[in-house]
N, C-alpha and C positions, 0 to 999 in steps of 0.2 A: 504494500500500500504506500512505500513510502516513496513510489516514483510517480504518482498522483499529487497534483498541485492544491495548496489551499481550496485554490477557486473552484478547479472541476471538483474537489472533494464536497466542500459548498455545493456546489448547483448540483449535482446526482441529489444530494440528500434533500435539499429545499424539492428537486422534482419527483421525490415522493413523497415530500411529507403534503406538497398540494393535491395529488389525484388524492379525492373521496375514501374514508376508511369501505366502504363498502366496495369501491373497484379493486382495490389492494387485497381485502377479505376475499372477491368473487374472482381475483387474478392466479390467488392463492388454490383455490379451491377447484378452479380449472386445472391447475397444474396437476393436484395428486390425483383428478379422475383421469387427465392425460397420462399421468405415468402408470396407475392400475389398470389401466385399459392398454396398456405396449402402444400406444399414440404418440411415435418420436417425432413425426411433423407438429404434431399439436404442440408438443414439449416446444420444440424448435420455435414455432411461431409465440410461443407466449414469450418464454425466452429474451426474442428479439424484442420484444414488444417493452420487455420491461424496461424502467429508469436508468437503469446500471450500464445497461449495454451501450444507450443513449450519449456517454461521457466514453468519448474512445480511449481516455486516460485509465480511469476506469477500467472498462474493460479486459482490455489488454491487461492492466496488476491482477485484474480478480481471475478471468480467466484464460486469457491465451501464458501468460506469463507462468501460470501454475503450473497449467497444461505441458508445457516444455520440462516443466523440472521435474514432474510427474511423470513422463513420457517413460525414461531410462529405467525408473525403480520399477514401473509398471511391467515394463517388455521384459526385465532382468527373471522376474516371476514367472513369466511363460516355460523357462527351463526346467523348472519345479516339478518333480512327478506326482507333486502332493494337486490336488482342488484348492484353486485359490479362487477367493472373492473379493473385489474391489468394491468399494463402496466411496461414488462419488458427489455430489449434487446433480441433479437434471442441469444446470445451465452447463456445467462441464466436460457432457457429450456434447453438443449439437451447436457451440456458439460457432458458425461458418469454419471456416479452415484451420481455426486455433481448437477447435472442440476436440475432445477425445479420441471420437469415432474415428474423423476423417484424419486425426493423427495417426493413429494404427492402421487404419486400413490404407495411408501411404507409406507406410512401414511395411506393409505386406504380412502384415498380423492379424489369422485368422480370430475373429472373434464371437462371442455366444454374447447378446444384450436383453436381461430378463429385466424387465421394470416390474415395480410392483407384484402381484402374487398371479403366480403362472396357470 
C-alpha cells in the first residue's frame, strides 16, 4: 500500500464511503451468490465495477502487485505430491491481466477453480 499516494488513497476511500450503504451491502451480496454459483464473469464484472479498481494506484498495490509476488510461492506448490489449497479473495482471480487466472494460465499452469461449495 505504501506505493499509493495520499490522494489516490483519499479519493478510493471518499469513493466508497459516497455510493449508498445499501449499493455496497447489494455489491457485497452479489459477489458471494456470484462466487457460490462458479459465476467468474459475474465475479469479474462486479470486481471491475468496484471503487478500488477505479484508483489504478490502487489497484495495481492491492492487486496486480500481490498477484506477482504471489505468482512464485503459488507455482512453487504445484511440485507438491500432497493436495494443496489456495485461498485467495475473488478480486485476485479475474482483475484483467494482473489476476491470478490469467497469470497461471500464461505460465502454462494447469488449473482446477472451485468457488464457493461445488
Amino acid at each position: 500500500m505504501e506505493g499509493i499516494s495520499d490522494t489516490d488513497y483519499l479519493n478510493g476511500l471518499l469513493s466508497i464511503l459516497k455510493s449508498p450503504s445499501e449499493t455496497r451491502a447489494g455489491n457485497l451480496s452479489n459477489l458471494y451468490v456470484a462466487w457460490n454459483t462458479n459465476k467468474v464473469d459475474a465475479i469479474s464484472a462486479l470486481v471491475r465495477a468496484s471503487p478500488i479498481v477505479q484508483v489504478p494506484a490502487a489497484m495495481r498495490a492491492v492487486f496486480e502487485v500481490r498477484n506477482t509476488l504471489w505468482l512464485s510461492r503459488i507455482t512453487a506448490l504445484f511440485g507438491s505430491q500432497k493436495r494443496t489449497v489456495i485461498f485467495v479473495g475473488a478480486g485476485h482471480l479475474v482483475v484483467g491481466g494482473g489476476g491470478l487466472l490469467a497469470m497461471l494460465n500464461g505460465a502454462e499452469h494447469a488449473t482446477t477453480l472451485v468457488l464457493g461449495t461445488p
